[in-house]
C-alpha positions as CSV (number, residue, x, y, z in Angstrom):
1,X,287.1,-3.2,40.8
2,X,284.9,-0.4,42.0
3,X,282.8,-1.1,45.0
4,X,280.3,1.1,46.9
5,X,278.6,-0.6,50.0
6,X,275.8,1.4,51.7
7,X,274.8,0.6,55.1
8,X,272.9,2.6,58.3
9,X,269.0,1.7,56.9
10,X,266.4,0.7,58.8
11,X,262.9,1.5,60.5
12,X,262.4,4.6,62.6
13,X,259.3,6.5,63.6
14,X,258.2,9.6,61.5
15,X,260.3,12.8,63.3
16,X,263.5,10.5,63.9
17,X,266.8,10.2,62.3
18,X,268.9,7.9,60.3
19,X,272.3,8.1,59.0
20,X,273.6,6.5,56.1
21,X,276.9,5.8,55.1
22,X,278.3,4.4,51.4
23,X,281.9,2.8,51.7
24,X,283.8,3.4,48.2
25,X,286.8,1.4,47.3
26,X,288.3,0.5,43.9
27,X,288.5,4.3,43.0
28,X,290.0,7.3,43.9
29,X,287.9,8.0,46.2
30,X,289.1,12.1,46.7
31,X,288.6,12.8,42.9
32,X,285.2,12.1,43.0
33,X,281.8,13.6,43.2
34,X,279.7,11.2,45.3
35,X,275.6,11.1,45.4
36,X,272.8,9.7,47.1
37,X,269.9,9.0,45.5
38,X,266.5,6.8,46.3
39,X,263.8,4.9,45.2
40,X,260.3,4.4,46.5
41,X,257.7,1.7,45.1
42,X,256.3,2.6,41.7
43,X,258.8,5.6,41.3
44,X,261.5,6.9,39.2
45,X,265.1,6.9,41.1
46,X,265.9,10.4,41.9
47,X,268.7,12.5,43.3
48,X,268.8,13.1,46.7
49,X,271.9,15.3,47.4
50,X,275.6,15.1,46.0
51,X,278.8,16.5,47.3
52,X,281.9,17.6,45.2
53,X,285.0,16.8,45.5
54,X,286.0,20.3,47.2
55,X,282.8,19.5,49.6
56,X,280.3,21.6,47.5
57,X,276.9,20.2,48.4
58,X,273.3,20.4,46.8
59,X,270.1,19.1,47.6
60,X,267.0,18.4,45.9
61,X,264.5,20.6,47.5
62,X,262.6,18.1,49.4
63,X,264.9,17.7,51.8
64,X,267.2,20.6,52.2
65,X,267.1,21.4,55.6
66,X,266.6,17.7,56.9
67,X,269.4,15.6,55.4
68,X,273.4,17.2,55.4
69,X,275.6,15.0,52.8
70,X,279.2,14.8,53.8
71,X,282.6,12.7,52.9
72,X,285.6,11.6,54.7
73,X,288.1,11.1,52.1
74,X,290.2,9.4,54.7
75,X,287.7,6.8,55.1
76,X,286.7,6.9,51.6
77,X,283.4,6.8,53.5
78,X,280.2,9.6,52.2
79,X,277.6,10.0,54.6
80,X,274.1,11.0,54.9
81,X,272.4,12.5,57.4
82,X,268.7,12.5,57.7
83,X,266.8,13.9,60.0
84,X,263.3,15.3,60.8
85,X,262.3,11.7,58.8
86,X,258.9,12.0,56.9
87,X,256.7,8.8,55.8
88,X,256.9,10.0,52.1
89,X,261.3,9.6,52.5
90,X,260.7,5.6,52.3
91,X,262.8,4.3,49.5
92,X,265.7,2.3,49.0
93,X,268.6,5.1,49.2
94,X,271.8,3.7,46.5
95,X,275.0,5.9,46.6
96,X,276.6,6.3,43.2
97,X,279.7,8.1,42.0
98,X,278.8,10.8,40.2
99,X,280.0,10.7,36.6
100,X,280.4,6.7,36.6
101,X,277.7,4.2,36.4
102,X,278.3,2.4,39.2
103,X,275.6,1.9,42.1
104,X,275.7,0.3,45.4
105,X,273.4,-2.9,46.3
106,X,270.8,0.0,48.4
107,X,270.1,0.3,51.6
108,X,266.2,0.0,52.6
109,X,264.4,3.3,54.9
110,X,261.5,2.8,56.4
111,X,259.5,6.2,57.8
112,X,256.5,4.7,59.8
113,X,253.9,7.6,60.6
């Protein structure tokens, strides 16, 4: 059974930094692209960056430079790392694999300004 369990939310002042991490299991974790995507009140869910199985990375524009996705395969752990944290990046941020439909529970950011 797959199972992806975010964790690392929480409430930090505009200018600080959170990082997230998603633990996979029920997959193989190494074959798969992973992604992190959010969702703020009243909006559409939308991707935030994804990493490849080789490590390839891309980021929707709004936060390249701020946020650096990475994976452990080891830990079958991916990670996101936000920084320079903006009032406008509260959502609840979900992890997903990729190609499958299968989302974690979400884990809530809160940006005060």
């Amino acid at each position: 059974q797959v199972s992806l369990v975010e964790s690392g939310g929480g409430l930090v002042q505009a200018g600080g930094s959170l990082r997230l991490s998603c633990a996979a299991s029920g997959i193989i974790f190494s074959s798969r692209a992973m992604g992190w995507y959010r969702q703020a009140p009243g909006k559409q869910r939308e991707l935030v960056a994804a990493i490849g199985r080789a490590g390839n990375t891309n980021y929707a524009d709004f936060v390249k430079g701020r946020f650096t996705i990475s994976r452990d395969n080891a830990k079958n752990t991916v990670y996101l790392q936000m920084n320079s944290l903006k009032p406008e990046d509260t959502a609840i941020y979900y992890c997903k694999i990729v190609t499958l439909d299968y989302w974690g529970q979400g884990t809530q950011v809160t940006v005060s300004s």
